[in-house]
PDB file of N, H, CA, C and O in Angstrom:
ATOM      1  N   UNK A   1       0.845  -1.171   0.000  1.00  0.00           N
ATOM      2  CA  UNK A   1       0.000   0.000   0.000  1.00  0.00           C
ATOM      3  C   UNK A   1       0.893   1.236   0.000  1.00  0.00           C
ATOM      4  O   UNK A   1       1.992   1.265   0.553  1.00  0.00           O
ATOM      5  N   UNK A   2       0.364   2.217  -0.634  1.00  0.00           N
ATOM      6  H   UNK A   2      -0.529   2.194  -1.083  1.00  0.00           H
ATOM      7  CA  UNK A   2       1.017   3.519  -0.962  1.00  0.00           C
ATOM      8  C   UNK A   2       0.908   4.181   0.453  1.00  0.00           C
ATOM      9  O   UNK A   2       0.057   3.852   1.279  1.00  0.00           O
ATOM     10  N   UNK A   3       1.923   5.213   0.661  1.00  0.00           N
ATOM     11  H   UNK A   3       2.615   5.480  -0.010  1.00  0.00           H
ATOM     12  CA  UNK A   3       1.665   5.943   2.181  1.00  0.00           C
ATOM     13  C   UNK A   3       0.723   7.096   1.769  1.00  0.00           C
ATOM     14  O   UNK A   3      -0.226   7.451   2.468  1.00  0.00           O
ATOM     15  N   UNK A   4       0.966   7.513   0.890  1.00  0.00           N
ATOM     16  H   UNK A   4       1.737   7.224   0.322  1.00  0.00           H
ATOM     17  CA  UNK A   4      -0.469   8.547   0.302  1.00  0.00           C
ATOM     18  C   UNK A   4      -1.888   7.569   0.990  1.00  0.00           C
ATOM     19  O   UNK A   4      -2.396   7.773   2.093  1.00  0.00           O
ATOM     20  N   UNK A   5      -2.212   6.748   0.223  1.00  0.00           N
ATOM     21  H   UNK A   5      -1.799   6.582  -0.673  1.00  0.00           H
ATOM     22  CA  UNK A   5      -3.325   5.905   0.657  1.00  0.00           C
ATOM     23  C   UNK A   5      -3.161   5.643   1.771  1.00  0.00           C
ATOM     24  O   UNK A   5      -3.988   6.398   2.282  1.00  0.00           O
ATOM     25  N   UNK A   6      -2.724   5.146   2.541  1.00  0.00           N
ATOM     26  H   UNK A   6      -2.052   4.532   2.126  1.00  0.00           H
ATOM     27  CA  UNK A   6      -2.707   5.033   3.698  1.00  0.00           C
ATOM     28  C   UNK A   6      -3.089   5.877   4.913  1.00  0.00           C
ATOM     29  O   UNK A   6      -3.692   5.632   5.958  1.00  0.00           O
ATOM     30  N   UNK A   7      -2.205   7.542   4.107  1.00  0.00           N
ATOM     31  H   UNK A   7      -1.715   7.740   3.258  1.00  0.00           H
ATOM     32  CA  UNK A   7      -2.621   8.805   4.802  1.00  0.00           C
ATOM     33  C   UNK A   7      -4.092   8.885   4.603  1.00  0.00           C
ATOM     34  O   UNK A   7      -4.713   9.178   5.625  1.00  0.00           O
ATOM     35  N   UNK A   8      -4.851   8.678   3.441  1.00  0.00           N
ATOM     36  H   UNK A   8      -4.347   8.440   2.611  1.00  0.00           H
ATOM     37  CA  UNK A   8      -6.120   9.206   3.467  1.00  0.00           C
ATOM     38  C   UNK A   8      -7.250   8.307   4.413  1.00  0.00           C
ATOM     39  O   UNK A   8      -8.159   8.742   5.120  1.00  0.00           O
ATOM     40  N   UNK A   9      -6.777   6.686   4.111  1.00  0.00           N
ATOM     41  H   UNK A   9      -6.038   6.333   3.537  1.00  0.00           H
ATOM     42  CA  UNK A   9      -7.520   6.110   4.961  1.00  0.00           C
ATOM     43  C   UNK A   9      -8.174   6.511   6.292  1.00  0.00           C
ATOM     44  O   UNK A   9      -9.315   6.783   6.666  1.00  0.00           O
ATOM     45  N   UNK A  10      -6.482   6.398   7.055  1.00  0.00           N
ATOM     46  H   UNK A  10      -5.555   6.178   6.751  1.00  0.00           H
ATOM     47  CA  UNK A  10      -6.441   6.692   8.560  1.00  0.00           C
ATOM     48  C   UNK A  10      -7.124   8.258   8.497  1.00  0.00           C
ATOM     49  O   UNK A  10      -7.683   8.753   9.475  1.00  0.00           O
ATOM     50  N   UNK A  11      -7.036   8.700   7.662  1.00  0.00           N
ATOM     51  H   UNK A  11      -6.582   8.298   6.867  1.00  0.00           H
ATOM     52  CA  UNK A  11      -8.093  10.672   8.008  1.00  0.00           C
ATOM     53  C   UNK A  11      -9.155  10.276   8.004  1.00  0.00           C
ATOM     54  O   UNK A  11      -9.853  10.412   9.009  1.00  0.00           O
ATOM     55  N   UNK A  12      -9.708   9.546   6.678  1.00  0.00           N
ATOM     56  H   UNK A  12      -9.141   9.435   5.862  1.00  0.00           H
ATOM     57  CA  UNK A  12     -10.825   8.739   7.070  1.00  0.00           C
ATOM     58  C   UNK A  12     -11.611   7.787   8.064  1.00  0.00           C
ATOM     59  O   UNK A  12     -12.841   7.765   8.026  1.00  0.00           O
ATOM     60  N   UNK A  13     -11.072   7.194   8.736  1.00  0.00           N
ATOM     61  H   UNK A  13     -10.073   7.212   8.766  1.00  0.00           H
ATOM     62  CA  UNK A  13     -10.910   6.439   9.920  1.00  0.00           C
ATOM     63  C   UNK A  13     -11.080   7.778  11.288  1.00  0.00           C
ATOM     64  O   UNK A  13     -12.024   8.060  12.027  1.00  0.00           O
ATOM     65  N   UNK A  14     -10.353   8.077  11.214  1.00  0.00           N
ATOM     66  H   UNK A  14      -9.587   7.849  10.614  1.00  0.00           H
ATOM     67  CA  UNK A  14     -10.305   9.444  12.342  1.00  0.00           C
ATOM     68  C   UNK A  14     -11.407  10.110  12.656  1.00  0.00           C
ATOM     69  O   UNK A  14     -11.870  10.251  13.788  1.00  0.00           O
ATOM     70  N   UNK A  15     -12.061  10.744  11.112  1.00  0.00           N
ATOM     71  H   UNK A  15     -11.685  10.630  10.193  1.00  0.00           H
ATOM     72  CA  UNK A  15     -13.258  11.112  11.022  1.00  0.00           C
ATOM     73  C   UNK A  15     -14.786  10.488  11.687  1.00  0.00           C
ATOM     74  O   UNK A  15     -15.839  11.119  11.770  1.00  0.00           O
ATOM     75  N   UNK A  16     -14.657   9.763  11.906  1.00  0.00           N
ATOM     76  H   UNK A  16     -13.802   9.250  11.839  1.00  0.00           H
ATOM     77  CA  UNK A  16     -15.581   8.347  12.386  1.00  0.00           C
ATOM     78  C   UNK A  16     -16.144   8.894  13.805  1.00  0.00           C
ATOM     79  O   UNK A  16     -17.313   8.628  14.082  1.00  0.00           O
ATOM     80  N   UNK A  17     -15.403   9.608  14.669  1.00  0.00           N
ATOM     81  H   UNK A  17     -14.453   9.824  14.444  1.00  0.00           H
ATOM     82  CA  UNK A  17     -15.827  10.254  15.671  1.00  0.00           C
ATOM     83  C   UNK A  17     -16.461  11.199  15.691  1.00  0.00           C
ATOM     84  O   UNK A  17     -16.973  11.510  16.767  1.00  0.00           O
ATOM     85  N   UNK A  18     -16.697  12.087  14.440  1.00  0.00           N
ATOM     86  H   UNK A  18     -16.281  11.834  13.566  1.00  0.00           H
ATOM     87  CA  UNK A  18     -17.838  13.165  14.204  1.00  0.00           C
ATOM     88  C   UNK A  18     -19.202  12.736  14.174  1.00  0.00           C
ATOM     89  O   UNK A  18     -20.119  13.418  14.632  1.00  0.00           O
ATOM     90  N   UNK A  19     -19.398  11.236  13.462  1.00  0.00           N
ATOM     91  H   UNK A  19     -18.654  10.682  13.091  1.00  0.00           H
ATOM     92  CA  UNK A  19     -20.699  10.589  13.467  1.00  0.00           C
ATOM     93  C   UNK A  19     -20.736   9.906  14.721  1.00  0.00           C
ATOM     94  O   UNK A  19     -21.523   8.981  14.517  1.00  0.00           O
ATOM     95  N   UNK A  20     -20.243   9.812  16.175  1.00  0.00           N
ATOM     96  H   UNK A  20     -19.604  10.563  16.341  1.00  0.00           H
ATOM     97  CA  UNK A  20     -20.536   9.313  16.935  1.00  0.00           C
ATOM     98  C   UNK A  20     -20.585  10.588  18.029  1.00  0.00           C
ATOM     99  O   UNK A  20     -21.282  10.386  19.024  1.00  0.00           O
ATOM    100  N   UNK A  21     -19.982  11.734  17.939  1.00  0.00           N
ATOM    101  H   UNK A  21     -19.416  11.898  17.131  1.00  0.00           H
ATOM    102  CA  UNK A  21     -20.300  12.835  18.414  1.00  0.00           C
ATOM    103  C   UNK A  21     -21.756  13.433  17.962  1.00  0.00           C
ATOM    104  O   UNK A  21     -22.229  14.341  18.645  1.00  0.00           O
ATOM    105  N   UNK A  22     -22.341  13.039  17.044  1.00  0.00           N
ATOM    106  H   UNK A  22     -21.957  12.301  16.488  1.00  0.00           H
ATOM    107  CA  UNK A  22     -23.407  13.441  16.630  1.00  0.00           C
ATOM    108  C   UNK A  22     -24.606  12.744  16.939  1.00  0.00           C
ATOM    109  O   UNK A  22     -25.727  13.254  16.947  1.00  0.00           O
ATOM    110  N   UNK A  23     -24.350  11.639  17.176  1.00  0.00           N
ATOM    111  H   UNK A  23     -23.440  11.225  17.170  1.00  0.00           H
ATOM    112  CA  UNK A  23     -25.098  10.726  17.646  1.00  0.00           C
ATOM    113  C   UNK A  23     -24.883  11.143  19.623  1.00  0.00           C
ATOM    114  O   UNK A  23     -25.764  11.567  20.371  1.00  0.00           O
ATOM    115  N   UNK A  24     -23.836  10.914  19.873  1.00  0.00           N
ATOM    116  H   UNK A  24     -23.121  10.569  19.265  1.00  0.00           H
ATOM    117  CA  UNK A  24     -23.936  11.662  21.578  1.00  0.00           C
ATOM    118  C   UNK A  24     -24.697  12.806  21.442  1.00  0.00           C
ATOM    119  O   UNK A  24     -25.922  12.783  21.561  1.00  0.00           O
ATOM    120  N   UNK A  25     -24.064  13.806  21.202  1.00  0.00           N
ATOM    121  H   UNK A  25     -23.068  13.824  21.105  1.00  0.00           H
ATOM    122  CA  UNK A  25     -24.985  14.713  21.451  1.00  0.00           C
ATOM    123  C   UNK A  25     -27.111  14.901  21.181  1.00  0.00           C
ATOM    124  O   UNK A  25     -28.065  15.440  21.741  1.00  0.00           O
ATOM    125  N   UNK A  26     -26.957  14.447  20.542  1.00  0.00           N
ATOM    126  H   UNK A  26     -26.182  14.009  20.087  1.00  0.00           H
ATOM    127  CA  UNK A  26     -28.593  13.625  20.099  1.00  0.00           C
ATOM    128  C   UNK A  26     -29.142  13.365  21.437  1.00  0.00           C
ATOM    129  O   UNK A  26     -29.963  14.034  22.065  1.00  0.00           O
ATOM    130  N   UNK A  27     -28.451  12.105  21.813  1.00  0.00           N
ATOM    131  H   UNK A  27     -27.784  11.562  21.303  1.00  0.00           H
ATOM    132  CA  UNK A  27     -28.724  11.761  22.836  1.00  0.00           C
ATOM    133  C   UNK A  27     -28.892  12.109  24.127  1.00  0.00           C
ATOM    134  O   UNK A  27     -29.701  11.734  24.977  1.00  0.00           O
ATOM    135  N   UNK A  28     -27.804  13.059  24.148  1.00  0.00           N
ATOM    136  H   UNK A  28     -27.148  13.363  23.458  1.00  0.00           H
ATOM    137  CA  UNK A  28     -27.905  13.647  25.341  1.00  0.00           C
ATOM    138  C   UNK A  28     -28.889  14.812  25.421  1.00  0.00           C
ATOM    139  O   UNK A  28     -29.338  14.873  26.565  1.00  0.00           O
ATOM    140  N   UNK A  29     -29.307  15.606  24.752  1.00  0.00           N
ATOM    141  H   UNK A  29     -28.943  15.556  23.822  1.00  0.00           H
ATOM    142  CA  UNK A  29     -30.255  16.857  24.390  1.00  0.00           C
ATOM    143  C   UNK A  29     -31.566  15.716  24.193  1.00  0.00           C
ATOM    144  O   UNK A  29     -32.478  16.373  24.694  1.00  0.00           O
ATOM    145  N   UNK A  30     -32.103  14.591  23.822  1.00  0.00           N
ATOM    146  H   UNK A  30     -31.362  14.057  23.415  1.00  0.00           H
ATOM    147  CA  UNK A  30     -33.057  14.178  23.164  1.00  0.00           C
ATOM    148  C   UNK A  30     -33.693  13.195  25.089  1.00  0.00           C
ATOM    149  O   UNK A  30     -34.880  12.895  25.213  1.00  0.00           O
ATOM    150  N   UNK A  31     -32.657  12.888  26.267  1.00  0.00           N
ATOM    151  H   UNK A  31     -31.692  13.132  26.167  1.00  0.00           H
ATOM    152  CA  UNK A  31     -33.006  12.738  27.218  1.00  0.00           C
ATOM    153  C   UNK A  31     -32.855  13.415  27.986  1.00  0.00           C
ATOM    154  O   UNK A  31     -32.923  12.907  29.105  1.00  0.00           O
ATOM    155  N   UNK A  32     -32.542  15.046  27.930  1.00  0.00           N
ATOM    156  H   UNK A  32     -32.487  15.458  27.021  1.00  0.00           H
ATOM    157  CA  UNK A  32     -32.478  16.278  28.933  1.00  0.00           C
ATOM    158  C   UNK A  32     -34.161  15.943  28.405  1.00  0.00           C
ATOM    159  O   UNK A  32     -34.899  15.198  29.051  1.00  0.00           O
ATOM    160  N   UNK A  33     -34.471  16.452  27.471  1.00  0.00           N
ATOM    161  H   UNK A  33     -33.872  17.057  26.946  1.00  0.00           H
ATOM    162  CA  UNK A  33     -35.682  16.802  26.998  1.00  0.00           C
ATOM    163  C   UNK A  33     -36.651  15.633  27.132  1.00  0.00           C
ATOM    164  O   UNK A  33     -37.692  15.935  26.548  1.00  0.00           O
ATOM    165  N   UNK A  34     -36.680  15.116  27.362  1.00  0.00           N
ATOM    166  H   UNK A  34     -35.834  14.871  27.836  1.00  0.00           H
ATOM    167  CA  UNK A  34     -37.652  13.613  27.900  1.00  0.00           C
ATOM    168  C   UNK A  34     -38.077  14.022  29.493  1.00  0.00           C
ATOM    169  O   UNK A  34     -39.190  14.242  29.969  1.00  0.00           O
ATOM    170  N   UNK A  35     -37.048  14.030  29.972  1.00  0.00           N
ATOM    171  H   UNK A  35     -36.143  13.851  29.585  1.00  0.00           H
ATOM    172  CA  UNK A  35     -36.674  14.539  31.373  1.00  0.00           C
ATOM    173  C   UNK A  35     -37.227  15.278  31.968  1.00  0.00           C
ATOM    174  O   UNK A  35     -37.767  15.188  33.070  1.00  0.00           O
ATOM    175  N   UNK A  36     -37.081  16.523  30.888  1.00  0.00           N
ATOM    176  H   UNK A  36     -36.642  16.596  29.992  1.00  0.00           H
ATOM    177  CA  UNK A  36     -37.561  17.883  31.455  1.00  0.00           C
ATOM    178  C   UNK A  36     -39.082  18.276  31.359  1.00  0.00           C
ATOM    179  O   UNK A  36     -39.567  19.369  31.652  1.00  0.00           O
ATOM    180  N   UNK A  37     -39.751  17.127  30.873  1.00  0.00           N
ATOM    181  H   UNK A  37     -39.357  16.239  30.635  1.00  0.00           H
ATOM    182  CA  UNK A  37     -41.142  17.188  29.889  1.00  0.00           C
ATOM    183  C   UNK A  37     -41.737  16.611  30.947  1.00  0.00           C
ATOM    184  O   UNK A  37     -42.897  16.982  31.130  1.00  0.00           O
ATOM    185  N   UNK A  38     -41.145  15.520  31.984  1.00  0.00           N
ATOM    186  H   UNK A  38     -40.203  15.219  31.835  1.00  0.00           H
ATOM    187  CA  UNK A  38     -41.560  14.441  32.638  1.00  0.00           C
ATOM    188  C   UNK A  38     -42.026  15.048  33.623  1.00  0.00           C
ATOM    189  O   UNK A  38     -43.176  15.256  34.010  1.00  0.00           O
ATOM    190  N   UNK A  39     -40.910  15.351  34.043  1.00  0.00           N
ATOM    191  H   UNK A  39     -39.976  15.183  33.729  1.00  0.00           H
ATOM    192  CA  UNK A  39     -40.466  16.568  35.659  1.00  0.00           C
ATOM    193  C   UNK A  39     -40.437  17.570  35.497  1.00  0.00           C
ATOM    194  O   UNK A  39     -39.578  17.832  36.339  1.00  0.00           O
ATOM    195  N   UNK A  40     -40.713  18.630  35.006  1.00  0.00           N
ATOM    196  H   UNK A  40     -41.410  18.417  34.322  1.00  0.00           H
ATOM    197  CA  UNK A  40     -40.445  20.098  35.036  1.00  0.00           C
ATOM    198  C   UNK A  40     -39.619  20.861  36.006  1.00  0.00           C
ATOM    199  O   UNK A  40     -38.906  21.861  35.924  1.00  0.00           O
ATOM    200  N   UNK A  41     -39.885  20.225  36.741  1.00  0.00           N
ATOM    201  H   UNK A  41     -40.464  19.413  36.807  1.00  0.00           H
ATOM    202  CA  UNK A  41     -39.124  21.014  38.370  1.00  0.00           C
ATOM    203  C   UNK A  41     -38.071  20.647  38.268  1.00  0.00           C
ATOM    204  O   UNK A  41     -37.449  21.475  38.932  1.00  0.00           O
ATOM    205  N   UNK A  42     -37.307  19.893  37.855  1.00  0.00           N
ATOM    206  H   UNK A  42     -37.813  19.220  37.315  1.00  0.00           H
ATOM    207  CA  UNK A  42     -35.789  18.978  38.124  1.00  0.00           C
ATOM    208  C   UNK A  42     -35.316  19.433  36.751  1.00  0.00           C
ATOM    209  O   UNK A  42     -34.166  19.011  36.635  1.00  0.00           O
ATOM    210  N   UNK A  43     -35.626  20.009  35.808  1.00  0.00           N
ATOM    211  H   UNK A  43     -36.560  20.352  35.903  1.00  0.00           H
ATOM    212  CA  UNK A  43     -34.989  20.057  34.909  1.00  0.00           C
ATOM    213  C   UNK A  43     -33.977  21.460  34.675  1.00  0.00           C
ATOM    214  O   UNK A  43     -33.336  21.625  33.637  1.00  0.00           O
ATOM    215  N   UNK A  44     -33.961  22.442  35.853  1.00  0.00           N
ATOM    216  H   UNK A  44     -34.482  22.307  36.696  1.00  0.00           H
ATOM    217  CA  UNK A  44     -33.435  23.228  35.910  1.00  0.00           C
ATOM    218  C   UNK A  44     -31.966  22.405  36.626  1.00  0.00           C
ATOM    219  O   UNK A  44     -30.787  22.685  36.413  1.00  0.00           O
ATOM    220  N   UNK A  45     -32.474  21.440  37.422  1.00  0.00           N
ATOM    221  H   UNK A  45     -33.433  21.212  37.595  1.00  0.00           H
ATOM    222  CA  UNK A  45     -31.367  21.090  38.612  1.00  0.00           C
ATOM    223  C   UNK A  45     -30.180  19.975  37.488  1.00  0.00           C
ATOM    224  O   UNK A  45     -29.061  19.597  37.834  1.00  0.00           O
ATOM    225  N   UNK A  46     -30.904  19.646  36.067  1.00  0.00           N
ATOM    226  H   UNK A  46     -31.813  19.953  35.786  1.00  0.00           H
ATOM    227  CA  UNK A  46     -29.758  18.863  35.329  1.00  0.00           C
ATOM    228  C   UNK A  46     -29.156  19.754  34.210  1.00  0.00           C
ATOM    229  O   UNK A  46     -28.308  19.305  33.439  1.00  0.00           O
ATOM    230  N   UNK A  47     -29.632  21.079  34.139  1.00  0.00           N
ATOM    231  H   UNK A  47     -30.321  21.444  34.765  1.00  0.00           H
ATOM    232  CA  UNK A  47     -29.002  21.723  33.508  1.00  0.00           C
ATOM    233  C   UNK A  47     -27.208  21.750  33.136  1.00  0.00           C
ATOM    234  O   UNK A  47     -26.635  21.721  32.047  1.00  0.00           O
ATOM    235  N   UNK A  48     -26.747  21.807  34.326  1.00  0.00           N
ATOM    236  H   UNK A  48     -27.212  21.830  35.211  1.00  0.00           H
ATOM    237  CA  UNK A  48     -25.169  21.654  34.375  1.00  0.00           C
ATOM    238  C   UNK A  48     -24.613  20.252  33.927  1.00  0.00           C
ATOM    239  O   UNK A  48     -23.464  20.007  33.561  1.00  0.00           O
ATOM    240  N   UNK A  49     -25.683  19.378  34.035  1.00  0.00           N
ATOM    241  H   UNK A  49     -26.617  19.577  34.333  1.00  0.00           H
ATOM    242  CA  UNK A  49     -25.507  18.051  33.704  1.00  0.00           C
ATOM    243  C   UNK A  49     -25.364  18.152  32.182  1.00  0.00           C
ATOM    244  O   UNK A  49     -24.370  17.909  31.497  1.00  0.00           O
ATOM    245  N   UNK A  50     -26.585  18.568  31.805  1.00  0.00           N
ATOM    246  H   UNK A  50     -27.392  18.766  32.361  1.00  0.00           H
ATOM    247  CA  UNK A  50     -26.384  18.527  30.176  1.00  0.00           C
ATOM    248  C   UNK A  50     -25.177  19.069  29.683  1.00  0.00           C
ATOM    249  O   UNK A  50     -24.478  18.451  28.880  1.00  0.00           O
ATOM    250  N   UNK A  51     -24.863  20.305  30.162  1.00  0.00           N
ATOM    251  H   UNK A  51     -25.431  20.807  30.814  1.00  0.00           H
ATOM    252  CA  UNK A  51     -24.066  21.319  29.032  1.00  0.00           C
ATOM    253  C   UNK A  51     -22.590  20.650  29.385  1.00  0.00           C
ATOM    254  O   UNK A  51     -21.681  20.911  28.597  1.00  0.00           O
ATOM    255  N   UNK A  52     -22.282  19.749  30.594  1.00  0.00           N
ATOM    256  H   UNK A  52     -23.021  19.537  31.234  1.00  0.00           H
ATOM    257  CA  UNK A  52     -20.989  18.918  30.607  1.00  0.00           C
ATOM    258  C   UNK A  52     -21.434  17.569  29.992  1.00  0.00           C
ATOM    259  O   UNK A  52     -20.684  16.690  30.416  1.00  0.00           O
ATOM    260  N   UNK A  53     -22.107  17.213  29.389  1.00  0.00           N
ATOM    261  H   UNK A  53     -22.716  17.927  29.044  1.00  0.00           H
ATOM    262  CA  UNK A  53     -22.111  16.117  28.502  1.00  0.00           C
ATOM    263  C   UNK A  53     -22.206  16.325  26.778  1.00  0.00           C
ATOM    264  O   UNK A  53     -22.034  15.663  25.755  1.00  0.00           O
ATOM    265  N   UNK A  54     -22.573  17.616  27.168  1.00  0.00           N
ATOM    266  H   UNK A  54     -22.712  18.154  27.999  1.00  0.00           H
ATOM    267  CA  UNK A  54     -22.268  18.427  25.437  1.00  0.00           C
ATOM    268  C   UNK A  54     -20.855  18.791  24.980  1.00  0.00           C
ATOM    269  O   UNK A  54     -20.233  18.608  23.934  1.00  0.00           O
ATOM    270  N   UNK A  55     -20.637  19.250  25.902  1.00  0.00           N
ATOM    271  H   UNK A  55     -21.143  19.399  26.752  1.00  0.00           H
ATOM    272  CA  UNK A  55     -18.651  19.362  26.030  1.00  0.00           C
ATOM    273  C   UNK A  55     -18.373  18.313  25.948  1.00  0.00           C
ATOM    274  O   UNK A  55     -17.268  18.284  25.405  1.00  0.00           O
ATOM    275  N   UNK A  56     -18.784  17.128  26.214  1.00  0.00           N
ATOM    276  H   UNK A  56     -19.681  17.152  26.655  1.00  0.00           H
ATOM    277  CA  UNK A  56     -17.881  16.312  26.668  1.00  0.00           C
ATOM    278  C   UNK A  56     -17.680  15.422  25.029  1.00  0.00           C
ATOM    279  O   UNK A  56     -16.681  15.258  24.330  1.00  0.00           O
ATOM    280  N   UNK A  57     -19.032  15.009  24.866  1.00  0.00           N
ATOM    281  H   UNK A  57     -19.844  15.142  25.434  1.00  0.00           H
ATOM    282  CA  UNK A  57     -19.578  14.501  23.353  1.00  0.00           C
ATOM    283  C   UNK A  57     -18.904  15.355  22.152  1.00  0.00           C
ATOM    284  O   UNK A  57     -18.560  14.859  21.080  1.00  0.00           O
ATOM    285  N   UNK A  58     -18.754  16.908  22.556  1.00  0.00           N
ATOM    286  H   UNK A  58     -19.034  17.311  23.428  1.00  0.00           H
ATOM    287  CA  UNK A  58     -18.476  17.539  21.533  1.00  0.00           C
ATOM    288  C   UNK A  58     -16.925  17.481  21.064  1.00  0.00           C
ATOM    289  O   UNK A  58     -16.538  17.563  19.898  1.00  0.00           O
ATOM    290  N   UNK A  59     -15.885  17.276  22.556  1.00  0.00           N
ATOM    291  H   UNK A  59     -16.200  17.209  23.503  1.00  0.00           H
ATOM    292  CA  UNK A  59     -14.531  17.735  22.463  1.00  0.00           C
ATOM    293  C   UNK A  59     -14.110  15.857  21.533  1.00  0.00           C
ATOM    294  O   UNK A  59     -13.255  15.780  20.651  1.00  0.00           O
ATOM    295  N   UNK A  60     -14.713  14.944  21.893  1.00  0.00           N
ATOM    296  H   UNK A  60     -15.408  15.007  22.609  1.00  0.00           H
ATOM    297  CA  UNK A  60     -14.777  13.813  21.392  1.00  0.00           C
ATOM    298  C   UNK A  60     -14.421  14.160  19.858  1.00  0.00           C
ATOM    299  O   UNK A  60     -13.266  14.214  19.437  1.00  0.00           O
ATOM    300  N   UNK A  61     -15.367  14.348  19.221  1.00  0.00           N
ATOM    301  H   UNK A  61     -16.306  14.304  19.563  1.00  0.00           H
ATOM    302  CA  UNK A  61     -15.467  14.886  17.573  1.00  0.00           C
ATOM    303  C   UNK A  61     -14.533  15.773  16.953  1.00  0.00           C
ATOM    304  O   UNK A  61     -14.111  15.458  15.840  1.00  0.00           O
ATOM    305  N   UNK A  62     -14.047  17.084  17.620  1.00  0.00           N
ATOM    306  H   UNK A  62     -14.390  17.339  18.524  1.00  0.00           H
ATOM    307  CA  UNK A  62     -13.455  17.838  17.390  1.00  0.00           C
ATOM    308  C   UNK A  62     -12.400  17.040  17.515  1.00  0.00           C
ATOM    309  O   UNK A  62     -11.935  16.627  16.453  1.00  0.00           O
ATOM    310  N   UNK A  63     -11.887  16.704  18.494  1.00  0.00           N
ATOM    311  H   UNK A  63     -12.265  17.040  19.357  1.00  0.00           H
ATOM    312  CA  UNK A  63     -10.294  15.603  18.841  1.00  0.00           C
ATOM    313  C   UNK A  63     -10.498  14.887  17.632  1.00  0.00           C
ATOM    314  O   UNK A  63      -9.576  15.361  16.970  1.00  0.00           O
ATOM    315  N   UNK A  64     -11.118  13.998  16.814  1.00  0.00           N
ATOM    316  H   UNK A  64     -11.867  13.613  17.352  1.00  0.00           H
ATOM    317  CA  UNK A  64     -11.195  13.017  15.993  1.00  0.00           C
ATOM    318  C   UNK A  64     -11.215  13.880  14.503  1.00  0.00           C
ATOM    319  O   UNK A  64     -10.743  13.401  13.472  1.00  0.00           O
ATOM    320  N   UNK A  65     -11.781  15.092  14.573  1.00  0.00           N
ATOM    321  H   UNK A  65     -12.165  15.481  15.411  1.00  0.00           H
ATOM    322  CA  UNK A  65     -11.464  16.022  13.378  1.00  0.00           C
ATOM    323  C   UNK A  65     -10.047  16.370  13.255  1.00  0.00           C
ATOM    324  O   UNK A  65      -9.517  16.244  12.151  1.00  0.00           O
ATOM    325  N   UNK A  66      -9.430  16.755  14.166  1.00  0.00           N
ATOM    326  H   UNK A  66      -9.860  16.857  15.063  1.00  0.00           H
ATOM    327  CA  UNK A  66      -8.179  17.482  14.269  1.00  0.00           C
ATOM    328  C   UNK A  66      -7.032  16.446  13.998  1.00  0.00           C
ATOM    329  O   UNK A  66      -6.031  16.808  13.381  1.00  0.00           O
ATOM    330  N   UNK A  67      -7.151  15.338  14.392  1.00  0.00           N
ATOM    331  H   UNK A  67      -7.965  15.044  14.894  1.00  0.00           H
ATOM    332  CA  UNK A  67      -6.563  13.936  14.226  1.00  0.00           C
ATOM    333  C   UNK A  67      -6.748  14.062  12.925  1.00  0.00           C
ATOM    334  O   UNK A  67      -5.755  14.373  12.267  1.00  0.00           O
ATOM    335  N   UNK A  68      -8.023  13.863  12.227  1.00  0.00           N
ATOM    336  H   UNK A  68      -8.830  13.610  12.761  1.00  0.00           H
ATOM    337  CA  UNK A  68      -7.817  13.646  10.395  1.00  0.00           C
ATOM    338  C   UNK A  68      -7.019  14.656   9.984  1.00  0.00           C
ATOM    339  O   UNK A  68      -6.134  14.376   9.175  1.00  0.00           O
ATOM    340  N   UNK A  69      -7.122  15.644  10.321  1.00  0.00           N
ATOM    341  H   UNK A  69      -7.840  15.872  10.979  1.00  0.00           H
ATOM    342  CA  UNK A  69      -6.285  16.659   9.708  1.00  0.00           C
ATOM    343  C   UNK A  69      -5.014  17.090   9.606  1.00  0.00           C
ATOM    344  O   UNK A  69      -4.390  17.780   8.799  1.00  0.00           O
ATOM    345  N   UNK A  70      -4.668  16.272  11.057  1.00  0.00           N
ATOM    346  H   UNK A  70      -5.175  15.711  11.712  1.00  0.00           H
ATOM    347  CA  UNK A  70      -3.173  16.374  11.524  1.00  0.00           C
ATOM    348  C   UNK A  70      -2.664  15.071  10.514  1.00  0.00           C
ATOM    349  O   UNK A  70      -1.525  14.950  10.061  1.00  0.00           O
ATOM    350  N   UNK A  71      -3.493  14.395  10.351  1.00  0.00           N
ATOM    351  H   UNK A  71      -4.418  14.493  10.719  1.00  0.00           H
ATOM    352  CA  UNK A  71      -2.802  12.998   9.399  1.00  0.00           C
ATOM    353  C   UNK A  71      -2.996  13.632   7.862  1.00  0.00           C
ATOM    354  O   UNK A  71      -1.882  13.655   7.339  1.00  0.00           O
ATOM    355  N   UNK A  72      -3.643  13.963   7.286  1.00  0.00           N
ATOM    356  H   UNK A  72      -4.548  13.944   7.711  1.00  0.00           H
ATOM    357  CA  UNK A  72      -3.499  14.867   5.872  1.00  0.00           C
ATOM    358  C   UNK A  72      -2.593  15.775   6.040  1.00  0.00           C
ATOM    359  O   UNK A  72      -1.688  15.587   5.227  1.00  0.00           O
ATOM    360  N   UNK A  73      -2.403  16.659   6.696  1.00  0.00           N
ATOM    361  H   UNK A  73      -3.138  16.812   7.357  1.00  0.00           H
ATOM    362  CA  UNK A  73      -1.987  17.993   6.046  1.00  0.00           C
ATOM    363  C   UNK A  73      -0.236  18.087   6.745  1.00  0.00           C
ATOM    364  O   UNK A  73       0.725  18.687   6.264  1.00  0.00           O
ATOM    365  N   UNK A  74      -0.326  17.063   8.320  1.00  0.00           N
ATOM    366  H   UNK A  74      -1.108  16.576   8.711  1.00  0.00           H
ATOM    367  CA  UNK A  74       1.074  17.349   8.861  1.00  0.00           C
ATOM    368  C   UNK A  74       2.136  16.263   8.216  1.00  0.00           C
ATOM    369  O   UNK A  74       3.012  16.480   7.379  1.00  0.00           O
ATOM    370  N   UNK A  75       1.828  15.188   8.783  1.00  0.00           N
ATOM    371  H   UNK A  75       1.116  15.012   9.463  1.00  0.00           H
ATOM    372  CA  UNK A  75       2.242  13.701   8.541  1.00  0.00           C
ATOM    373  C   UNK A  75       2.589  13.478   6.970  1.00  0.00           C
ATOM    374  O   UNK A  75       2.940  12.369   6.567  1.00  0.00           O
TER     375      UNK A  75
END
């Protein structure tokens, strides 16, 4: 295998964490909101909950973007 090909694979491969960051975050906004529909009163008290599982889901993706990119453009 060519290291060209190889480079694009693994960017490709890397990338793979944007569709699972997208899918977290879904999830996590799609059961704040279940939650908050259920209970009304408690849904102020998971607020902090959510927005550190949005960070958390989000820095996931971004790390896995920056990885493809660092394998294209540095490597």
């Amino acid at each position: 295998m060519e290291p060209a090909a190889a480079k694009l694979i693994g960017a490709g491969l890397a990338c793979i964490a944007l569709a699972g960051a997208g899918i977290g975050i879904g999830t996590i906004f799609g059961a704040y909101l279940q939650g908050a529909l259920r209970n009304p009163s408690a849904a102020a008290g998971q607020f902090t909950n959510l927005l550190i599982g949005f960070a958390l889901a989000e820095f996931t993706g971004l790390l896995g973007f920056v990885m493809g990119m660092l394998l294209l453009f540095v490597f």
